[in-house]
C-alpha positions as CSV (number, residue, x, y, z in Angstrom):
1,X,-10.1,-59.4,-3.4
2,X,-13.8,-59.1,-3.8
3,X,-14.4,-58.2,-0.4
4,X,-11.7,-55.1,-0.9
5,X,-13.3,-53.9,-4.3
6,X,-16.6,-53.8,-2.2
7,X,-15.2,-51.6,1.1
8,X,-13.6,-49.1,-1.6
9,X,-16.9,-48.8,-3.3
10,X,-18.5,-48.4,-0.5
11,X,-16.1,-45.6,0.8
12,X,-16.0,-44.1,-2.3
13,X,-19.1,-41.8,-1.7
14,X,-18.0,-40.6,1.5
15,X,-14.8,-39.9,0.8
16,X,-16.3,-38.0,-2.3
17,X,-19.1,-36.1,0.4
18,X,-15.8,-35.3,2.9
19,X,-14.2,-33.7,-0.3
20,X,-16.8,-31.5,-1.0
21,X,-17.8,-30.5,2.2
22,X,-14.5,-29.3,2.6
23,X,-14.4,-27.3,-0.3
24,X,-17.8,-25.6,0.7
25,X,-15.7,-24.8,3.9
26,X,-12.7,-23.1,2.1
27,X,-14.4,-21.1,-0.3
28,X,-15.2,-17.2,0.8
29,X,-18.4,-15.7,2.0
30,X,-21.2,-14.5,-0.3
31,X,-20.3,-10.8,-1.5
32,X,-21.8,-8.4,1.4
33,X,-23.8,-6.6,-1.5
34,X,-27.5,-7.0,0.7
35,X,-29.7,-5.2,2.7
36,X,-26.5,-3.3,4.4
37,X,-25.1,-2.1,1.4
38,X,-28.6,-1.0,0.3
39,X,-28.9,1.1,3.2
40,X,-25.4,2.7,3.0
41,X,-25.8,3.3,-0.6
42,X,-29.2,5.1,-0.2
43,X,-28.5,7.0,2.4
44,X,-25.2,8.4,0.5
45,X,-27.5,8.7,-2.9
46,X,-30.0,10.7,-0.9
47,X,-27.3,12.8,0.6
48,X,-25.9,13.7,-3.2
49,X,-29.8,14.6,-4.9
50,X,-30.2,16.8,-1.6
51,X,-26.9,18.4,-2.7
52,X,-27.5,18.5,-6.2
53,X,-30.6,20.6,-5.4
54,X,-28.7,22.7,-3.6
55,X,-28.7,26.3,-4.4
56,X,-25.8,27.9,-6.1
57,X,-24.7,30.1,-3.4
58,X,-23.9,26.7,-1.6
59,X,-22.5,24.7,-4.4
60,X,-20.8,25.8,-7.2
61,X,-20.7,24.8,-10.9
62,X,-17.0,23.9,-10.8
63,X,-18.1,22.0,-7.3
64,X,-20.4,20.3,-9.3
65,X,-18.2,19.6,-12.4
66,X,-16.1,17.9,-9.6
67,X,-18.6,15.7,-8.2
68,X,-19.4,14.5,-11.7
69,X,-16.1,13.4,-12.2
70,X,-16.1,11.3,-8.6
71,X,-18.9,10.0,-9.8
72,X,-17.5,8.8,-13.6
73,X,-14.3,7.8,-12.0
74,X,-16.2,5.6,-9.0
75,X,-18.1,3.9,-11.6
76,X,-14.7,2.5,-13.5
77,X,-13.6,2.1,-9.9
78,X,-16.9,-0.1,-9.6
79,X,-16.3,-2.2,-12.7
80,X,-12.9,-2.5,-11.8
81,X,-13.4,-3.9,-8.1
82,X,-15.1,-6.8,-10.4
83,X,-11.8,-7.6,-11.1
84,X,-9.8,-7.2,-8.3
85,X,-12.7,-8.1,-5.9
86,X,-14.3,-10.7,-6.7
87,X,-12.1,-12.5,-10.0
88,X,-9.2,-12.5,-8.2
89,X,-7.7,-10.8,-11.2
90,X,-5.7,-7.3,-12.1
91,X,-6.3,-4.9,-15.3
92,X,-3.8,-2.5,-16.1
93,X,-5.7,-1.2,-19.0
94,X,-9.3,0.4,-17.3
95,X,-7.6,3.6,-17.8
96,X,-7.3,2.9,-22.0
97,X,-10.7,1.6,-22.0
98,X,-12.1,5.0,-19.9
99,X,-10.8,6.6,-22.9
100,X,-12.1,4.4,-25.2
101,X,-15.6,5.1,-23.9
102,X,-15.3,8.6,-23.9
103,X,-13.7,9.1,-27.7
104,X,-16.5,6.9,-28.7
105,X,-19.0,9.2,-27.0
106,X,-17.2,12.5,-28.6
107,X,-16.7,11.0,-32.2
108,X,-20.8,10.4,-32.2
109,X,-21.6,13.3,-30.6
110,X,-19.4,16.1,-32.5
111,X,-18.8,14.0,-36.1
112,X,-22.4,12.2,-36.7
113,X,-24.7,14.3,-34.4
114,X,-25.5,11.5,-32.5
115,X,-28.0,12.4,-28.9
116,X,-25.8,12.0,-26.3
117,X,-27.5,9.7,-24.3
118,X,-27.4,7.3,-27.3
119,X,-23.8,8.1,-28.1
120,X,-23.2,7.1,-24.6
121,X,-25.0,3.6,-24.8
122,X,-22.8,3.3,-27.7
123,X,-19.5,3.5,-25.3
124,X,-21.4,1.0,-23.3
125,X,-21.7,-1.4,-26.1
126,X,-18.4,-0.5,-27.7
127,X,-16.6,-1.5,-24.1
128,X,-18.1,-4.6,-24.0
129,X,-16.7,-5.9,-27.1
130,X,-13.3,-4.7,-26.8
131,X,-13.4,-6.3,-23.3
132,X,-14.4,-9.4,-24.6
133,X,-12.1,-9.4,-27.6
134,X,-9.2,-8.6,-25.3
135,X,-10.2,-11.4,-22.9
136,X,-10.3,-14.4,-25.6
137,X,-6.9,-14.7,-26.0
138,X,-6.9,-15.4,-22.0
139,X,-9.5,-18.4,-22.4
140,X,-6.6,-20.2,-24.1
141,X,-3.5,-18.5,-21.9
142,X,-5.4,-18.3,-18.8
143,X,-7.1,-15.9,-16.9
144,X,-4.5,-14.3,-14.7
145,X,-2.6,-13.3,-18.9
146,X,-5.4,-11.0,-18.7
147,X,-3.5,-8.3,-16.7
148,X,-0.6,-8.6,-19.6
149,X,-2.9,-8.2,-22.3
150,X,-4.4,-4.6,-20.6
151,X,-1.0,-3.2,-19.8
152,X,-0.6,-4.1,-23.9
153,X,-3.5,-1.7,-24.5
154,X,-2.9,1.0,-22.2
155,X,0.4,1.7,-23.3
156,X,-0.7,1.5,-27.1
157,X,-3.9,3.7,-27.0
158,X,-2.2,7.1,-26.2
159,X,0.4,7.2,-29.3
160,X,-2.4,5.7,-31.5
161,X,-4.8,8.4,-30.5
162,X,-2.5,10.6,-31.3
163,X,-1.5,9.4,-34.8
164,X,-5.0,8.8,-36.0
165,X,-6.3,12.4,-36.2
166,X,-8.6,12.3,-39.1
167,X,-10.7,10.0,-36.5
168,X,-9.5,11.5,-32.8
169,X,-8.3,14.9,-33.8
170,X,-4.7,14.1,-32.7
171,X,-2.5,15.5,-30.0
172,X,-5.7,18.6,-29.9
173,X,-8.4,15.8,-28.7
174,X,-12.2,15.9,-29.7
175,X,-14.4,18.2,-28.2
176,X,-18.1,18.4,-27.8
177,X,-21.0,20.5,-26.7
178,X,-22.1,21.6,-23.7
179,X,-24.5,19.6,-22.2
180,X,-27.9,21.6,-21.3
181,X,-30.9,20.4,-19.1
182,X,-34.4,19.8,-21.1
183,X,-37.5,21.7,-20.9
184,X,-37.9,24.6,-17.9
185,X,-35.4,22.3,-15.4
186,X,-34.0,25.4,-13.0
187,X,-30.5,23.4,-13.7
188,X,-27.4,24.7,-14.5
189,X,-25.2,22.3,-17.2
190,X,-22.8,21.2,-14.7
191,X,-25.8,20.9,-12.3
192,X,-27.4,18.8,-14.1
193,X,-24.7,16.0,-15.7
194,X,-24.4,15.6,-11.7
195,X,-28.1,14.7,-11.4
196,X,-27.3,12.2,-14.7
197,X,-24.0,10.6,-13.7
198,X,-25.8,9.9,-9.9
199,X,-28.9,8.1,-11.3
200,X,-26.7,6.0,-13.5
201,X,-23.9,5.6,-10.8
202,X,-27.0,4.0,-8.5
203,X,-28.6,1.8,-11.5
204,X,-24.8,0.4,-12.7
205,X,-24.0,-0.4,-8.6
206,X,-27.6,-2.0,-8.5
207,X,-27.1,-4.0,-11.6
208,X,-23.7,-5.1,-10.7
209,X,-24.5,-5.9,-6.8
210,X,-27.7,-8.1,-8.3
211,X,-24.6,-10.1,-10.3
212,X,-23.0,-10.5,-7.4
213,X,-25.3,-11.6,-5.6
214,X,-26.5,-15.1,-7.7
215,X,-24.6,-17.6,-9.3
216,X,-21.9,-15.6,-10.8
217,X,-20.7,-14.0,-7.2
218,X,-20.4,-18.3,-6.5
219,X,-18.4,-19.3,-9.0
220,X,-16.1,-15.9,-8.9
221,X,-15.9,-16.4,-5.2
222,X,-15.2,-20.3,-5.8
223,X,-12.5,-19.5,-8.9
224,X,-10.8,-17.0,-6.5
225,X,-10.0,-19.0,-3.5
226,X,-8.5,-22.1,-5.7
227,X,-8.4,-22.1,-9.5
228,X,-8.2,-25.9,-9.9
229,X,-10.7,-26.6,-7.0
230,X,-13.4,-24.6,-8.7
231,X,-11.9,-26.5,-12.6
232,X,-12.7,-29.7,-10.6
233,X,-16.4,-28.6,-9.8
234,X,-17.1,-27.8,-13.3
235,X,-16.5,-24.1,-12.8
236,X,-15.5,-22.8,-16.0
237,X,-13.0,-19.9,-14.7
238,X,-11.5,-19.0,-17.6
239,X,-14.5,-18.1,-19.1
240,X,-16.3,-16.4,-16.0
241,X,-13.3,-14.4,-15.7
242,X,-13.5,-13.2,-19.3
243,X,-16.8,-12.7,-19.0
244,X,-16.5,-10.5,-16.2
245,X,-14.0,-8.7,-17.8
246,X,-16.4,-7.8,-20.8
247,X,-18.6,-6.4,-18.1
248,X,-16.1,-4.4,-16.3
249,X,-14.7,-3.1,-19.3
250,X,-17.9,-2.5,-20.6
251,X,-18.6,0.1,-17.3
252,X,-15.1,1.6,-17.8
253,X,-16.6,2.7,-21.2
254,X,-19.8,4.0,-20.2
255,X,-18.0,5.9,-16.5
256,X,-15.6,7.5,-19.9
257,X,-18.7,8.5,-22.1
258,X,-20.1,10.3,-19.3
259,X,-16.8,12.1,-18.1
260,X,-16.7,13.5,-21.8
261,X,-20.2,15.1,-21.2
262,X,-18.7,16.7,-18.7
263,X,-15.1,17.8,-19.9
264,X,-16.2,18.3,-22.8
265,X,-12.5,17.6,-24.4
266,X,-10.8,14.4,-24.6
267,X,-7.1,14.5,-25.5
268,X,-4.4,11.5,-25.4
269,X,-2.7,12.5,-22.8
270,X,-5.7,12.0,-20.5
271,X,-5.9,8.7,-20.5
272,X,-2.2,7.3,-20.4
273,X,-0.8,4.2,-18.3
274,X,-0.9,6.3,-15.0
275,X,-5.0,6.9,-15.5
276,X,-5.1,3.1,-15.0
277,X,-2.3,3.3,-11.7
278,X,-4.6,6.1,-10.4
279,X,-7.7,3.8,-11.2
280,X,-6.2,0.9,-9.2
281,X,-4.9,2.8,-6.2
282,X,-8.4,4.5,-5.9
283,X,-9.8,1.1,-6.0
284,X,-7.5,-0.4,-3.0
285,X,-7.9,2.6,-0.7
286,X,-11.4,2.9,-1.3
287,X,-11.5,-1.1,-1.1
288,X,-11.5,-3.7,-3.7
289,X,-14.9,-5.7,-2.6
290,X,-17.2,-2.6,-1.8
291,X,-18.8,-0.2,-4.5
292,X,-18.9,2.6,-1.5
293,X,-15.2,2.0,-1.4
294,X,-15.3,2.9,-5.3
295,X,-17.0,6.3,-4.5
296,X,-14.3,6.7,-1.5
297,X,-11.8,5.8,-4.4
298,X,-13.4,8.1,-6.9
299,X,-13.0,10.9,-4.5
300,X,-9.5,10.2,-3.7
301,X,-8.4,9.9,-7.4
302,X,-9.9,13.4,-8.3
303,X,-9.5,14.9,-5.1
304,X,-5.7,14.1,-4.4
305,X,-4.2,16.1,-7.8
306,X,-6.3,19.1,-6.8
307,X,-5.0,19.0,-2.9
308,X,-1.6,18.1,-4.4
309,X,-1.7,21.7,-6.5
310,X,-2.2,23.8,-4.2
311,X,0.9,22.9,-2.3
312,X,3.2,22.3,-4.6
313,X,4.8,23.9,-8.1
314,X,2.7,22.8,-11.4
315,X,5.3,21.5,-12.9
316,X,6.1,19.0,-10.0
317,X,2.8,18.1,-9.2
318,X,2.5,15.3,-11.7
319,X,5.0,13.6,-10.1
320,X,4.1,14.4,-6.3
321,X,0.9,12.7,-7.1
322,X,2.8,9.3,-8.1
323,X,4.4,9.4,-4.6
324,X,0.7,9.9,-2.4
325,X,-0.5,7.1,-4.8
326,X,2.2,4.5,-4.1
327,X,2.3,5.7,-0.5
328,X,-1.1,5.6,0.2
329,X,-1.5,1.6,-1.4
330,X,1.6,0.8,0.8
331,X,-0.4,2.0,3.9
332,X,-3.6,0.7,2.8
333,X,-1.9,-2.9,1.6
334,X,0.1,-3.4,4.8
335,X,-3.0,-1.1,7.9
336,X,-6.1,-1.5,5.8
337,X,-6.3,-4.8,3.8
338,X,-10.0,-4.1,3.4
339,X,-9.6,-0.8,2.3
340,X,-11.2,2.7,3.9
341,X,-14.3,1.5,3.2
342,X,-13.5,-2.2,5.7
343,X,-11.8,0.2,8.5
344,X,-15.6,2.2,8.2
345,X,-17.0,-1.0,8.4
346,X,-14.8,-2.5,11.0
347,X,-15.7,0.7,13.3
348,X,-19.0,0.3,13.1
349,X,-18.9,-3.2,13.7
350,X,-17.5,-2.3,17.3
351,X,-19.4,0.4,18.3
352,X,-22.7,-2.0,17.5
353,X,-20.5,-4.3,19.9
354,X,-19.8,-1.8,22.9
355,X,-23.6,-1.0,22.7
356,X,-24.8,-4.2,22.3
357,X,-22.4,-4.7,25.8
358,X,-23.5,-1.6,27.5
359,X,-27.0,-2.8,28.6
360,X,-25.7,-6.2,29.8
361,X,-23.5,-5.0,31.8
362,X,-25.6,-2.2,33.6
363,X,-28.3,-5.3,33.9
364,X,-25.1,-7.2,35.7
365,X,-24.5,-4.0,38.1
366,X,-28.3,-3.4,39.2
C-alpha cells in the first residue's frame, strides 16, 4: 500500500506537467496585432492625412463628412471586435451605447457649453461606466448573459430618448454647433473633424492593439478557447470579460461623441436595434480579430445605405439594406470566416509564397 501511495506521488507532477502542456497546445495564437499590423495601419493612416490634405476640387466636404463617419463607425467596430474577437462574446447593444456617447457629447456641448473635446472625453468616461454597470450582473450569470443584457438596452434606449425630452429634446434630437478649425488652419469644418476622428482612430487602435498584445490578449485568448480550462488556471473570465466590455463600451461612446461633431444632430431613431445589427455585420465582413477589418467594416456600414439609395425607392431602402446585411454575413460566415480583411491577408500570404517559389525554381532549371 505504501509502495502505491509513493508511484502516485511520484506521477502526480507529470501527469500535472502533461496537463498543462496540453492546454498551452490548445489555446489560440497571440493576437497578430505586431509589427505587420503596424505597417498596414500606417500605410492606410498615411494614405488618409495625404487625402485629408487634399484640395477641395478633389475631395469634397460631403466626401469628407463621409469619411468621418467610416472613421466613428470603425472605431465602435474596433471596440466591438474586442468582443467578438478576442472574448469570445456578442453585444447586441454597441449600437445604444454609440448613442449614449454622442447624447452625452450634445447635452454638454449645446446645454452647459461644455469644449467639445472635453464633452467628448466625457462620452469616453460615461461609456465606461455604463459598460461596466451593465456587465456586473454577468459576473454573477456569466459572461456569455452579457449579450441578453445589451439587446435589453438597445431596445430600451430609443423610446426612452424619446420620452425624456426636457434632457434629449424628444422625437426632434439635440443639436450642436458646427465644429470650426483653430487659428489660420486652411481647413474646412468637415475637413478638419476628418483630420480629428483619424488621429484618434490611430491612438484608440494603438491603445487597444498594446492590450492585446500583454497579458490581457492571454487570458482572453485562453477564456475563449475553453471557459472551464482557463477557470482551472486561475483565469478569472468572468471578470476579464466584463472588463473588456467596460472598455469596448467605453470606445462605442467616444466613436458616438465624435459622430455628433460631425452630424451635428442626434435623434432616437438613429440609434435603434438595427444600428447595433449594422455594427455587427460590419464587424464580420470586415473581420472580427483585425482593426483594419473594422475600417473595411466602417466603410461597408456607411457605404452600403448610400449605394443601396441610389438604386432603389427611399421608402424601400431601409429594408433593402437589411437584406445586403444578412446576405453579406451569410457569405462572409460560410466563404470568409476571417472576414475581408483574412481573404486580404490570405492573398498576400500566397503571393509572398509563389515569390518566395519563383527563384528556387529558376535556380532548379539553370
Amino acid at each position: 500500500m505504501t509502495i502505491i501511495k509513493h508511484q502516485e506521488a511520484i506521477a502526480a507532477p507529470k501527469k500535472e506537467a502533461a496537463m498543462t502542456a496540453t492546454v498551452s497546445t490548445s489555446l489560440p495564437a497571440p493576437p497578430r496585432v505586431g509589427l505587420r499590423t503596424a505597417y498596414w495601419s500606417a500605410a492606410l493612416a498615411v494614405t488618409l492625412v495625404v487625402a485629408a490634405l487634399a484640395p477641395a476640387s478633389l475631395i469634397s466636404d460631403y466626401q469628407f463628412f463621409q469619411l468621418s463617419r467610416v472613421i466613428t463607425v470603425a472605431i465602435a467596430i474596433g471596440g466591438l471586435n474586442l468582443l467578438l474577437g478576442w472574448a469570445g462574446t456578442i453585444s447586441a447593444g454597441h449600437g445604444a451605447l454609440f448613442g449614449i456617447g454622442a447624447y452625452t457629447t450634445a447635452i454638454l456641448v449645446a446645454d452647459h457649453g461644455v469644449p467639445w473635446p472635453l464633452a467628448v472625453l466625457a462620452s469616453l468616461a460615461v461609456g465606461l461606466i455604463v459598460g461596466a454597470l451593465l456587465g456586473l450582473p454577468a459576473l454573477r450569470l456569466g459572461g456569455l448573459n452579457l449579450g441578453l443584457i445589451t439587446l435589453a438596452i438597445a431596445l430600451v434606449l430609443p423610446p426612452l430618448l424619446s420620452r425624456w425630452e426636457s434632457v434629449t429634446g424628444g422625437a426632434f434630437g439635440k443639436s450642436t454647433p458646427q465644429i470650426v478649425s483653430p487659428g489660420s488652419l486652411p481647413f474646412s469644418s468637415p475637413q478638419w473633424l476628418f483630420l480629428v476622428n483619424l488621429c484618434v482612430l490611430a491612438l484608440v487602435f494603438w491603445l487597444l492593439s498594446n492590450m492585446l498584445r500583454g497579458r490581457m490578449g492571454r487570458a482572453l485568448d485562453a477564456a475563449a478557447a475553453s471557459r472551464p480550462m482557463a477557470a482551472a488556471h486561475a483565469i478569472p473570465t468572468n471578470r476579464i470579460t466584463v472588463a473588456v466590455f467596460a472598455v469596448s463600451a467605453a470606445v462605442a461612446a467616444l466613436a458616438g461623441g465624435l459622430s455628433q461633431l460631425g452630424a451635428r444632430t442626434s435623434t432616437p431613431d438613429s440609434y435603434t436595434f438595427l444600428f447595433s445589427i449594422a455594427l455587427i455585420a460590419g464587424a464580420v465582413v470586415g473581420g472580427t480579430r483585425s482593426f483594419v477589418g473594422a475600417i473595411v467594416g466602417g466603410a461597408f456600414v456607411v457605404l452600403v445605405p448610400e449605394i443601396i439609395s441610389g438604386f432603389v425607392d427611399p421608402a424601400s431602402a431601409g429594408q433593402w439594406q437589411q437584406v445586403v446585411y444578412a446576405a453579406a454575413l451569410l457569405m462572409v460566415i460560410y466563404f470568409f470566416p476571417a472576414g475581408l480583411a483574412g481573404l486580404l491577408r490570405q492573398a498576400r500570404q500566397r503571393l509572398l509564397r509563389k515569390r518566395s517559389h519563383n527563384p528556387s525554381t529558376q535556380e532548379a532549371q539553370s
